[in-house]
N, C-alpha and C positions, 0 to 999 in steps of 0.2 A: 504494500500500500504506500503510496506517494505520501511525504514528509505533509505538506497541508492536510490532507485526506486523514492523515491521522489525527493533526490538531483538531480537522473539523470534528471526528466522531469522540477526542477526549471533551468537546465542550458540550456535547448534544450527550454523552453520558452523564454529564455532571449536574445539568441545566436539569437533565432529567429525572436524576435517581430521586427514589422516592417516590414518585410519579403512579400511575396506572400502567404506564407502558412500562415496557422491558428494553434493553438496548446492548445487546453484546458483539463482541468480536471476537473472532479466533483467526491466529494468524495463517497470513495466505486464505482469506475468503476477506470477502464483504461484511461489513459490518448487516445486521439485521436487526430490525424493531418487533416485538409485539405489540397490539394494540389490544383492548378490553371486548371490541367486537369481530376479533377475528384471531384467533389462536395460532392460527398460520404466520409463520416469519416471515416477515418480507425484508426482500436486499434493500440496503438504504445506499443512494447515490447522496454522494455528501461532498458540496460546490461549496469549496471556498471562499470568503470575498472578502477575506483582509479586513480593512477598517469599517467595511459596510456604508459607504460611502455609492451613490447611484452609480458610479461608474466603474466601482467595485463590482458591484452587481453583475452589471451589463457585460465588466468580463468573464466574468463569473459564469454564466448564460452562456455566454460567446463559447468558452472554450467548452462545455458541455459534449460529451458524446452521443449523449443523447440515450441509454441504453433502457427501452422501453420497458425493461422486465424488472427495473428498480424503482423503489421512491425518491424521487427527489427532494433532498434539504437544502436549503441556503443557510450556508455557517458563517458569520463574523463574527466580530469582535462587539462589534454596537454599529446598530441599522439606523441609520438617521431618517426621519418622518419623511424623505423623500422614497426613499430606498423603500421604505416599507409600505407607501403608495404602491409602489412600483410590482413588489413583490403580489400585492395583495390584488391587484388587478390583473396577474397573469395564475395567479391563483394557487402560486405554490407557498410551498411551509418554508417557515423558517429559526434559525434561532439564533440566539444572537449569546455571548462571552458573558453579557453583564445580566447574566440570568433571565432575558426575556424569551419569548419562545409562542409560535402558533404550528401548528400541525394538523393537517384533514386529511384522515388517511384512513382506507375504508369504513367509511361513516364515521368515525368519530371527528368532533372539533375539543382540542386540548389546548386550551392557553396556559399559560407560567408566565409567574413575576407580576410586575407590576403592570405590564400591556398589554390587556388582554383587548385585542381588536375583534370589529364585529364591525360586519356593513351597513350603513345607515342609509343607504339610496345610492341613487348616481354621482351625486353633490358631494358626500362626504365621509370621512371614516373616523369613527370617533373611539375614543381610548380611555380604559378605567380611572386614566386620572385627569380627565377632563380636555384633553388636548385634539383638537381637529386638524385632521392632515386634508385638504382641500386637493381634487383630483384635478391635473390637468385638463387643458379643452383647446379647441383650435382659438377661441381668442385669446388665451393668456398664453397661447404660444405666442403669436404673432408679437404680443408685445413686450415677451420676455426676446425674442429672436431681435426685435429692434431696441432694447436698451441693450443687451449684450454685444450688438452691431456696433453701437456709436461708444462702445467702452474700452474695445479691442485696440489693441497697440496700435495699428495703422490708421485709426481715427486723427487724424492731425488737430480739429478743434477740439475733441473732447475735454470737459474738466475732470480730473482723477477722480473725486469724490464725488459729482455730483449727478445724481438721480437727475433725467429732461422730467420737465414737467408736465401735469398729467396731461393740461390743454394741448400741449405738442403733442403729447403721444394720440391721444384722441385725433387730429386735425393728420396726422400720419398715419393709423392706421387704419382712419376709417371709421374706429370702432365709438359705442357715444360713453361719455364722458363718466357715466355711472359705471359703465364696465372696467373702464378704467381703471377707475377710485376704488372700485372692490378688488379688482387685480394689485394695486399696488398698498393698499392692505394686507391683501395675504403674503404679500413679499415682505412685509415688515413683520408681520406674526412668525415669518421662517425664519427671521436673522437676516435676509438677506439685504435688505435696503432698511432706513428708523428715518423718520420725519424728523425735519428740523420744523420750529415753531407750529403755526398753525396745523393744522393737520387738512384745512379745507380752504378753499378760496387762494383769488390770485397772486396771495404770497406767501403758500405753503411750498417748501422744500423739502429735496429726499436728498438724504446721504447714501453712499453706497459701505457696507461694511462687511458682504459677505459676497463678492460676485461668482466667484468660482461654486461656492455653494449652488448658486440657482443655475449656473453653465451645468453642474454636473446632473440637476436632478431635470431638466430640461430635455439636456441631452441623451440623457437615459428612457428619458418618457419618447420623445423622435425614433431612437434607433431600435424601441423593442411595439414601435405602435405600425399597423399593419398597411399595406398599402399595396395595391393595384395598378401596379405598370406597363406600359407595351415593350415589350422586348423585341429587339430587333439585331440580325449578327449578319457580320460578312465574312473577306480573308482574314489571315493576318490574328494573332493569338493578345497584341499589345491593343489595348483601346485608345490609350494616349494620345496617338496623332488625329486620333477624331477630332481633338477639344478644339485647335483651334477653326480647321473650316467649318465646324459646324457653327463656332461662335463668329466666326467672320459673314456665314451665310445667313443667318437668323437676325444677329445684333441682339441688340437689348432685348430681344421678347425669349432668349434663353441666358439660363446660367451652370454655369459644370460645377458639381458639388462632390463629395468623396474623398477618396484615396486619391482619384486621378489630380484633381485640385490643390488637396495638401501636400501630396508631394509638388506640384508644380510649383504654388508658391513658398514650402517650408527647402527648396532645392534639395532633395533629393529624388532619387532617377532610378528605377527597378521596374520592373514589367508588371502591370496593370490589367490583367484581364477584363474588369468592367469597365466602363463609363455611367458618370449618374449625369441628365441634363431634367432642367428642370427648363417646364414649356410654359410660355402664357397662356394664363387661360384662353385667351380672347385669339390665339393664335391658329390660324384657322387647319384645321386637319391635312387638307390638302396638299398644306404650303411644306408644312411641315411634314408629310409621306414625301414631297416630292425632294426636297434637300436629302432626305437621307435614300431613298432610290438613291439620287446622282452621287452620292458618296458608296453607294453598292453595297446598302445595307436593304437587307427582305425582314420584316417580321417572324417572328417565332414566338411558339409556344413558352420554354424555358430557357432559361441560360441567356444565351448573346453575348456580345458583345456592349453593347448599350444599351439603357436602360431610361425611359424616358417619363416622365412626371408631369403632371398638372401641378405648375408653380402656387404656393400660398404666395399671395400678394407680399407680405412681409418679406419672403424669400428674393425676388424682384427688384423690390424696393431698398434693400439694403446690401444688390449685389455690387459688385466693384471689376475694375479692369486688371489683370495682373497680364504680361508678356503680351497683348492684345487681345485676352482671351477671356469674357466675362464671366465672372466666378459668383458664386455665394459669399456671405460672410463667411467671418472665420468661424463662429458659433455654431451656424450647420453646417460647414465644411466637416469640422470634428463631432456631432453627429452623427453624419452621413458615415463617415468612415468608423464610426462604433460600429455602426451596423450592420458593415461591410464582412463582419467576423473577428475570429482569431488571427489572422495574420495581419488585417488589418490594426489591430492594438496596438500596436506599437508604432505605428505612424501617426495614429490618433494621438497617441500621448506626446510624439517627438513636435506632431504641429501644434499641439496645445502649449506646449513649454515654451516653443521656440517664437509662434505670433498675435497666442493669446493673453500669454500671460500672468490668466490668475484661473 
């Protein structure tokens, strides 16, 4: 058993002795659980994720084998109220070092410690001691995706600390003013941004005190949320040399996102099987089958080469030029390339250090 694999099952024995369940090992096999409604052992898959941090998670996931015939645990150390979002809408169990713990595993639900979570609607997830984890949605993306945009190293106006205000962001993304103000509440109830003075009206201010916080649980909520693309593949095993004629043929109504992205602008150079391009909405189908025809790409079922998106307007909105070739931010660039898997992690982390940041 792999050095984590075994920390994960000394924490998941510890967290749980005592317990209803059983939890043993013997060396050279799988760790196994019993549960109170089924007497049968089942193999426990036990995914470690380090600090329990959302993007702990998502590698966590990532590198997953996937081996259908075991239960899945998510093990760390302490699950931050993003992670546990996160967790909890993909519906696996998990447990965490500082004694917390949920588990649904042939019909039973077993909580431990002090967190015991239970679904309260679509809206929210609320916890024994009072604390609401608020679920993402495509509007508190859009507007987490554009404060994180204009915070990123290559913002040249940005102020270091300072949260735009809610009327810009409202007048930017469209969205109206109330959504706003409840969205950048709950960024202050995370840690991640605290009001200065007022908290309402036109001379309320936000400081920014936790960015990478809301980059991680953002980014985690993007790369494990589901999505319906057209695939399309031609010659040629590298995607890379798409980016630019496609971004030269389209212009602003696409943007390249991913691996293919990050490595272009974090300079490094390795073979790229996919491309991610994100489409305007309002881009008409035709225009865009007929550029990629002439680039001698056909549709397909799976796989390809490229990989093509209906753009969230935020996406569009906050993409940029790099080598002539228009990109996403850096906040869905790193994303996008969570997504992308295991081998991608380590790109994602090298362009996050290198242009993100924080």
């Amino acid at each position: 058993m792999p050095t984590t694999e075994l920390q994960a099952f000394d924490v998941v024995a510890r967290v749980t002795r005592g317990s209803s369940l059983s939890v043993s090992f013997r060396g050279g096999a799988r760790p196994q659980i019993v549960v109170p409604t089924s007497p049968r052992p089942r193999d426990l898959r036990l995914l470690w994720a380090g600090q329990g941090y959302p993007r702990d998670v998502a590698r966590a996931l990532a590198s997953d084998a996937g081996d259908s015939t075991a239960f899945p645990v998510v093990v760390a150390r302490r699950f931050s109220p993003g992670s546990i979002s996160m967790l909890e809408e993909r519906g696996l169990s998990w447990v965490s070092e500082d004694g917390n713990a949920r588990i649904d595993i042939d019909g039973s639900h077993l909580s431990f410690g002090r967190m015991d979570i239970r679904a309260t609607g679509d809206l929210a997830l609320e916890t024994s001691r009072g604390a609401k984890v608020t679920k993402w949605s495509d509007g508190k993306s859009s507007i987490a995706e554009t404060l994180l945009a204009a915070h990123s190293r290559d913002h040249v106006d940005r102020d270091e600390h300072l949260v735009p205000r809610g009327s810009q962001l409202a007048e930017s993304t469209g969205l109206s003013a109330a959504m706003v103000s409840k969205t950048l509440s709950w960024f202050d109830e995370e840690g991640w941004t605290r009001p200065d003075g007022p908290r309402r009206g036109r001379t309320s201010t936000r400081s920014w005190t936790n960015p990478g916080g809301l980059l991680s649980s953002w980014a985690s909520w993007i790369a494990a949320s589901p999505e319906n693309p057209r695939r399309f593949h031609g010659l040629g095993r590298d995607a890379a040399p798409l980016a630019h004629p496609l971004s030269s043929a389209l212009g602003d109504r696409v943007a390249i996102s991913g691996r293919v992205a990050a490595e272009l602008e974090a300079g490094r150079s390795t073979s790229t099987p996919q491309l991610r391009l994100y489409a305007d909405a309002h881009l008409s189908t035709s225009r865009l089958e007929d550029t990629l025809r002439g680039l001698g790409l056909e549709e397909v079922d799976e796989g390809g080469r490229l990989v093509v998106l209906r753009a969230p307007s935020s996406t569009l909105r906050t993409s940029r030029m790099i080598s002539d070739i228009r990109v996403a931010s850096p906040a869905r660039i790193y994303a996008d390339t969570l997504r992308e898997g295991l081998r991608s992690d380590e790109t994602a982390q090298f362009y996050r250090d290198a242009r993100i940041g924080f």
